[in-house]
C-alpha positions in Angstrom: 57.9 -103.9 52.9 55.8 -102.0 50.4 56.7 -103.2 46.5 57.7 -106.7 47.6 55.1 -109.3 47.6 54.5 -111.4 50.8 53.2 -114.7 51.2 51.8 -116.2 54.7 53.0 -119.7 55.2 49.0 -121.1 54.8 48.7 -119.6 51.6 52.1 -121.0 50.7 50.6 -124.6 51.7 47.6 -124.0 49.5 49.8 -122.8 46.4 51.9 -125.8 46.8 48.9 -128.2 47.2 47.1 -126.8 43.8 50.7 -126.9 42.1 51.0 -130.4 42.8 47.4 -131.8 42.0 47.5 -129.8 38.8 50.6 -131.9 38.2 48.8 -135.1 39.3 45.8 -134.4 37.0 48.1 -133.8 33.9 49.9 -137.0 34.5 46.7 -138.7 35.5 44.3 -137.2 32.7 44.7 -140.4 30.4 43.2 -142.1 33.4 41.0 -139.9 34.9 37.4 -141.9 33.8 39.0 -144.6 35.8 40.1 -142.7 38.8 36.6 -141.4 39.2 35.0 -144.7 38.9 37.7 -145.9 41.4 36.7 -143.5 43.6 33.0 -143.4 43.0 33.1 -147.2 43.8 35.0 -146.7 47.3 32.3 -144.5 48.0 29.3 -146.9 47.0 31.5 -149.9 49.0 31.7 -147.7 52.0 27.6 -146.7 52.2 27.4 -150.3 51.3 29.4 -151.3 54.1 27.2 -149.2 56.7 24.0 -149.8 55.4 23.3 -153.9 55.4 19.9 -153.0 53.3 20.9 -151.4 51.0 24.2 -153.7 50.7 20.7 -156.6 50.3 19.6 -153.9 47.5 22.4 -153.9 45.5 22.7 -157.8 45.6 18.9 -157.6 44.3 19.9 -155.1 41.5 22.7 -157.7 40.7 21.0 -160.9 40.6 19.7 -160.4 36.6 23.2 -159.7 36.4 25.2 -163.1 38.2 25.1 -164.9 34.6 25.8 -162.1 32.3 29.8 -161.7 31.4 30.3 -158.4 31.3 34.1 -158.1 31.2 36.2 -161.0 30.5 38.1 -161.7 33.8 36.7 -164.2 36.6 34.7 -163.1 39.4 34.4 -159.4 38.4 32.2 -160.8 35.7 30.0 -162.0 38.6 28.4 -158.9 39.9 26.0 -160.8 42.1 29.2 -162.8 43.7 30.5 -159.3 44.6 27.5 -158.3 45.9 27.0 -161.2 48.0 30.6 -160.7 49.9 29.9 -156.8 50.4 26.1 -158.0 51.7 28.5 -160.3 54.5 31.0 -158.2 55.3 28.1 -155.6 55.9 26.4 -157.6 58.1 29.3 -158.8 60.1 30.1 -154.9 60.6 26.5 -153.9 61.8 25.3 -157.3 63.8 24.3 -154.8 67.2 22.7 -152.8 64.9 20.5 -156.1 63.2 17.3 -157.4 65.1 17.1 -160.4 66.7 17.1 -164.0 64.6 13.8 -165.8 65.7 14.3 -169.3 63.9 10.9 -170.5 65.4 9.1 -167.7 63.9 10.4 -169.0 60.0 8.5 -172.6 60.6 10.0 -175.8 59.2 12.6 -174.1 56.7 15.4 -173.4 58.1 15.5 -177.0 59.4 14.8 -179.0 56.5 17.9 -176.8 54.4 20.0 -177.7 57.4 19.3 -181.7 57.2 20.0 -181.1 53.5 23.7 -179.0 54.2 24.3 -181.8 56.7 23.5 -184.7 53.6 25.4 -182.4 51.1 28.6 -182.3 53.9 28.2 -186.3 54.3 28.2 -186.6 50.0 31.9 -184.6 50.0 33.3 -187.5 51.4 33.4 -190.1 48.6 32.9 -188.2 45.5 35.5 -188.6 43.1 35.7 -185.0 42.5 35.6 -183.7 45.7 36.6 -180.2 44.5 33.5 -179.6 42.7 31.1 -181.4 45.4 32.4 -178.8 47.9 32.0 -176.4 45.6 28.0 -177.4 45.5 28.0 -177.6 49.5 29.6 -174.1 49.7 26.6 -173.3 47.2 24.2 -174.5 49.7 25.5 -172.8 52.7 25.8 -169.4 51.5 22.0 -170.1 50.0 21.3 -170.8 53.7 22.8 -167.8 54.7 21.5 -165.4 52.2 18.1 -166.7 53.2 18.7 -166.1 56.8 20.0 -162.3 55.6 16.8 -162.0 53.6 14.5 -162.8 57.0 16.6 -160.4 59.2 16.5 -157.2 56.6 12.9 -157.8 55.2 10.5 -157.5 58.8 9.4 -154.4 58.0 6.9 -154.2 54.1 8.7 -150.9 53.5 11.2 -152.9 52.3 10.1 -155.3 50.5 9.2 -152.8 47.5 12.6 -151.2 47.6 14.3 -154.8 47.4 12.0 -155.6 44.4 12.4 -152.1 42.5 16.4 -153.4 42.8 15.5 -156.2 41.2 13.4 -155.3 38.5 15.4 -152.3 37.4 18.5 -154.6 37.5 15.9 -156.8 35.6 15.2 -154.3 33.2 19.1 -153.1 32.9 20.2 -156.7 31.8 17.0 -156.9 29.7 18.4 -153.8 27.4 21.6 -154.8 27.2 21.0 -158.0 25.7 18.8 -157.0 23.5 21.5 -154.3 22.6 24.1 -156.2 22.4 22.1 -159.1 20.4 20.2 -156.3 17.8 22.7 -153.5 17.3 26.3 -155.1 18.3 28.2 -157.5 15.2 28.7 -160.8 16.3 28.8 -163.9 14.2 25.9 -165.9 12.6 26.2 -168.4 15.7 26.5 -166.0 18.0 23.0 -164.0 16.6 21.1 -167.4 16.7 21.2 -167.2 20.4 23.7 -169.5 21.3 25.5 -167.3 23.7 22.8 -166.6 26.1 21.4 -170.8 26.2 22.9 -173.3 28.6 25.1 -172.6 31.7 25.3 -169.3 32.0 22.8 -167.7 29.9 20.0 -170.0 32.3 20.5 -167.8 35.1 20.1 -165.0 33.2 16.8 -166.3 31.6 15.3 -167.7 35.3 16.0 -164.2 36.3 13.8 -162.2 33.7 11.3 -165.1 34.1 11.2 -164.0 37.7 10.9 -160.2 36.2 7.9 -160.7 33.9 4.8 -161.3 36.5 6.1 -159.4 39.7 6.3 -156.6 37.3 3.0 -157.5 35.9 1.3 -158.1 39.3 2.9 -155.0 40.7 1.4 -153.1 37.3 -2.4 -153.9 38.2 -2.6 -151.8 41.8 -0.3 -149.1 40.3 -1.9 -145.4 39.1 1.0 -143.7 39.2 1.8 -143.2 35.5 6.0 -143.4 35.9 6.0 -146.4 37.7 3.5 -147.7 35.1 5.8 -147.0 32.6 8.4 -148.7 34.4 6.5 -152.1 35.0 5.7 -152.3 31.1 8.9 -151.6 30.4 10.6 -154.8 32.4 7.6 -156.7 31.6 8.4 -156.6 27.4 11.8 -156.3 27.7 12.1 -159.4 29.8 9.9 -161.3 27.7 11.9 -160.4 24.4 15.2 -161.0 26.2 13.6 -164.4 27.3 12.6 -165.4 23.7 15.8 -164.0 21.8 17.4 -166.3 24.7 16.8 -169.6 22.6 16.3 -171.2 26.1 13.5 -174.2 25.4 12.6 -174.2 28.9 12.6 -170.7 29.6 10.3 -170.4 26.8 7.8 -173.4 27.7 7.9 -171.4 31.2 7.2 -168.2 29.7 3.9 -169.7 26.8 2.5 -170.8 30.4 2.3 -167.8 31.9 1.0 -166.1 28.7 -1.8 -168.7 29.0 -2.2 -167.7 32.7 -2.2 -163.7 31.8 -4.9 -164.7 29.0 -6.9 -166.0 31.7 -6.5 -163.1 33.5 -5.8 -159.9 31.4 -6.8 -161.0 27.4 -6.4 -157.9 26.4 -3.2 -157.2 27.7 -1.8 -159.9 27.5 -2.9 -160.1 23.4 -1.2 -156.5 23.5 2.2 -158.0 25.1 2.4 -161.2 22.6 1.8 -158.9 19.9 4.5 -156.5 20.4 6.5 -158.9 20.9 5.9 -160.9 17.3 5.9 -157.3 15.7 9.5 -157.9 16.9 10.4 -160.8 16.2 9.0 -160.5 12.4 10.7 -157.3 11.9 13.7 -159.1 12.8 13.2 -162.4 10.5 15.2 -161.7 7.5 18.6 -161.4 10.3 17.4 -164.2 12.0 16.0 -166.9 10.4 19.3 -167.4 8.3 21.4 -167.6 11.6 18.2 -169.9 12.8 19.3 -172.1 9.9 22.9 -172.8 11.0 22.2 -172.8 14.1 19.8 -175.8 13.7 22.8 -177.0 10.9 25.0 -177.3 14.1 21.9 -179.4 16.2 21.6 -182.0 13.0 25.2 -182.6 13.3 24.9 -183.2 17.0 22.2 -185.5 16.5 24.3 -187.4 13.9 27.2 -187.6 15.9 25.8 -187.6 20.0 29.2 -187.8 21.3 29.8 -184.1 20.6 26.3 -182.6 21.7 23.9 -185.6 23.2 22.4 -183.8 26.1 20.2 -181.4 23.3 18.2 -184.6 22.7 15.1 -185.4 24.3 15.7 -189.4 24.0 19.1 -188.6 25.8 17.5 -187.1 28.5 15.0 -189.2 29.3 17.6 -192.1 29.8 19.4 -190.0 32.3 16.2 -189.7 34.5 16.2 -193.5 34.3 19.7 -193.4 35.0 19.0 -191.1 37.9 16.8 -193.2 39.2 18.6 -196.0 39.3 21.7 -194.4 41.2 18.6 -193.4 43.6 17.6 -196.8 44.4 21.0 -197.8 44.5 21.8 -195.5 47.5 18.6 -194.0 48.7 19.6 -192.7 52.1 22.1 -190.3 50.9 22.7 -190.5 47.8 26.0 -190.7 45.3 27.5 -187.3 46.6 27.3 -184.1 45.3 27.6 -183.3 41.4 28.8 -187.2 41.1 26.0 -188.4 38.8 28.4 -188.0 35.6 31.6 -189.6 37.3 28.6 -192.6 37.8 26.8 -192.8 34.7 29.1 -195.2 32.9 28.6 -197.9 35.6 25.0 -197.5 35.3 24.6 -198.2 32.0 25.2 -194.8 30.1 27.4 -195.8 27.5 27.7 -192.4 25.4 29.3 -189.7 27.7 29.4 -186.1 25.9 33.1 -184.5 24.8 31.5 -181.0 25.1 30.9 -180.8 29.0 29.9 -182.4 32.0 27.2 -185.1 31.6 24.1 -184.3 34.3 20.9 -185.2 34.8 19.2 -182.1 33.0 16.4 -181.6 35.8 17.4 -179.7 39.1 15.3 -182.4 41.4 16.5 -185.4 40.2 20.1 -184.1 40.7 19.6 -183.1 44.1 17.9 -187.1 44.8 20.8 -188.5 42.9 23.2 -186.0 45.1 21.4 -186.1 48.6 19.2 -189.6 48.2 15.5 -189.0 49.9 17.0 -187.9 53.1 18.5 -184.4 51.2 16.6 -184.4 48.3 13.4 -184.4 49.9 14.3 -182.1 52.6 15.1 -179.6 49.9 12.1 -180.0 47.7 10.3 -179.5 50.9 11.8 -176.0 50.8 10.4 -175.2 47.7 6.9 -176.6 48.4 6.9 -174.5 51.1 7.8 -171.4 49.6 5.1 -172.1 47.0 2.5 -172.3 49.6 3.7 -169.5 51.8 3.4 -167.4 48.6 0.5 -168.7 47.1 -1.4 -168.5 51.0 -0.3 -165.1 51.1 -1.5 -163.9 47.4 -5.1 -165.0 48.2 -5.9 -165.1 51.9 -3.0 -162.2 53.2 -3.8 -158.8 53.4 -4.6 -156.4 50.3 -1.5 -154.3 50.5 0.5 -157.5 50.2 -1.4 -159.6 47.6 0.0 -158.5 44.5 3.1 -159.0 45.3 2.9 -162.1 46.5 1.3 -163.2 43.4 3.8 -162.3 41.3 6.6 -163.7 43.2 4.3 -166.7 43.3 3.8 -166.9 39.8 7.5 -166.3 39.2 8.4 -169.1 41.2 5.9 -171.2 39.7 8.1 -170.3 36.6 11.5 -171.8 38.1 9.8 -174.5 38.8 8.8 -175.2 35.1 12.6 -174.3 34.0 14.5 -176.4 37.0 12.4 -179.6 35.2 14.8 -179.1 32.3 18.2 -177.9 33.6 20.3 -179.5 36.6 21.9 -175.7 37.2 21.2 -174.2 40.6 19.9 -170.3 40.3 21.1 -170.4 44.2 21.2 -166.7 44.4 17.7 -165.7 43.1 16.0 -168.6 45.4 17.1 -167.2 48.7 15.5 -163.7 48.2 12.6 -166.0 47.2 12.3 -168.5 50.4 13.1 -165.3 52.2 9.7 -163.2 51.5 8.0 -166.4 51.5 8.8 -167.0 55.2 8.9 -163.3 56.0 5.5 -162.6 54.1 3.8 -165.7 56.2 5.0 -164.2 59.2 3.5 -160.7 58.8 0.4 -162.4 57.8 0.4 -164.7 61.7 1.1 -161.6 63.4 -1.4 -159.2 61.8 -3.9 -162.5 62.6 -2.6 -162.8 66.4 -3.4 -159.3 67.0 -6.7 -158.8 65.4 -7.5 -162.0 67.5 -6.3 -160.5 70.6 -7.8 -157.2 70.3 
């Protein structure tokens, strides 16, 4: 009728629908950073979830990260954790979609970490804290499968650059924020000596920019494209500063050798790099060398009294290696069990036992002997040799296109090596990616040699 207003019944549905969400988003405004980031994250879960690669790629971005508490609540402060149960679930969802597993293909590997999951398994038996043994032989199996993921989504080189950018811009990410965080945010004088980033968690964080430094600088020497340039230089110094403003000994002894390495190499730029990085450091030294000063306050006291803070001192160290190797001979076969050399110590002749945490054998390889004995232990050294080789064959006898970065993963596993000499903490998650494009790398290499030899 004309001069009366009608409605259809869709239009009415449409009103109604905009009359309620403009409800919604006043009630919800006070919230509505976190709805979107709620729903921004479904989203990334569910291309995560469909995609097993780039599910690998965001566990790569993550990995500088698996240290670093971000938020104070367990397990969300462990991006790389998440990452590695979205990487499974991913792969469990898309297994038609994943190429087949050739296990004879990977060489020796995959059966020397199996002899040492099967010693690790054994060691949970007798332990007398078989919680925190099982814990390590979870450790070792999800290493195991990460490393098996790692072969199956890295056959084809395209790849292999993608997973590294992930890594070096999560690299460069967790570089900036420490360095944020230590230069611009108020903490106290402790806290600015360093002491939050050294030890337990801040090692992973360290091992992780270690990695950083010469696969960004290896990648850096092919490169002309003046962004990515940029980019390498970037994670290359911001790494390195993170590194030294870590106050991690070992991290630092690792990172003075592969300066000398780079001087060998690249004087120039590598005389460029130091030097930026002491323009730093000395523009910095009226904040730090007070802080330095307490800090060092807190060691002397240590030193004074051992049973608060022993396992700083090298003469305290050096009489767990002899510990160590006594628990060794003791059981050489397989060992004292997992994570059991402190509940063992006392009956081998260590008679002060820190209050402060767990007494271990500050180096990664003696730990794993004293764990697995020389069935285990060596098994999993074994790994590592390996890996080094594969690397390190690849870097000088593999194929152009492939060299540098198998040099810098090379030399950046050189560098864990250095660091695990000093520290009984695993950096599980950062290895497998590592044994992965050591066995995938090699492979390439055999095939690309099969069919030149067959043509």
């Amino acid at each position: 009728m004309e001069g009366y207003l009608t409605v259809s019944r869709s239009n009415a549905w449409i009103a109604g629908f905009c009359l309620l969400l403009a409800v919604a988003l006043g009630i919800m405004w006070p919230y509505i950073a976190l709805v979107a980031a709620a729903a921004a994250s479904l989203l990334a879960l569910y291309l995560l979830l469909r995609n097993p690669f780039w599910a690998f790629s965001a566990f790569m971005f993550s990995l500088p990260f698996a240290t670093l508490r971000l938020v104070p609540i367990t397990g969300i402060s462990n991006p790389a954790l998440m990452a590695i149960v979205v990487l499974f679930f991913s792969m469990l969802l898309n297994l038609r979609k994943l190429p087949p597993l050739k296990l004879k293909m990977l060489g020796a590997k995959p059966w020397l970490m199996v002899t040492f999951i099967c010693v690790a398994m054994l060691g949970t038996l007798f332990p007398s804290e078989q919680g925190i043994a099982l814990k390590w032989t979870v450790m070792a199996v999800t290493l195991f499968s990460l490393y098996l993921v790692g072969t199956l989504l890295l056959v084809n080189p395209d790849r292999w650059n993608q997973a590294v950018y992930s890594f070096l811009l999560g690299s460069l990410a967790s570089a900036l924020y420490i360095l944020y965080d230590y230069l611009l945010v108020p903490h106290s004088a402790l806290y600015r000596a360093g002491s939050f980033y050294t030890g337990g968690r801040g090692i992973g964080i360290a091992v992780s920019l270690l990695v950083a430094v010469p696969l960004a600088l290896a990648l850096l020497e092919k490169e002309r494209r003046w962004h990515l340039r940029v980019f390498y230089y970037s994670v290359a110094l911001c790494s390195a500063a993170a590194i030294v403003f870590s106050a991690t000994r070992s991290s630092w002894l690792a990172l003075a050798v592969l300066a000398v390495i780079e001087l060998l190499r690249h004087p120039l730029r590598a005389l460029l790099g130091i030097g930026l990085i002491a323009i730093l450091m000395l523009g910095l030294i009226r904040a730090y060398l007070p802080t330095t000063y307490e800090y060092y306050a807190i060691r002397i006291f240590n030193t004074l009294n051992p049973e608060y803070g022993p396992q700083a001192e090298v003469g305290f160290r050096i009489e767990n290696y002899r510990i160590s190797l006594n628990m060794l001979a003791s059981r050489p076969l397989l060992g004292v069990g997992m994570n059991n050399f402190g509940e063992r110590a006392g009956g081998y002749g260590r008679v002060t036992i820190p209050l402060d945490y767990k007494l271990n054998t500050h180096n990664a390889f003696l730990e794993i002997l004293t764990s697995t004995g020389l069935l285990g232990g060596i098994a999993y050294i074994l790994v590592w040799l390996l890996t080094l080789y594969e690397l390190a064959l690849v870097a000088t006898r593999g194929p152009p296109s492939m060299r540098p970065l198998a040099l810098g993963l090379a030399l950046g596993f050189l560098l864990i090596i250095i660091d695990s000499m000093f520290h009984s903490e695993h950096v599980a998650w950062l290895l497998a990616p590592i044994f992965a494009f050591g066995s995938v790398m090699r492979r390439r290499v055999l095939e690309s040699r099969t069919r030149s030899t067959d043509s």
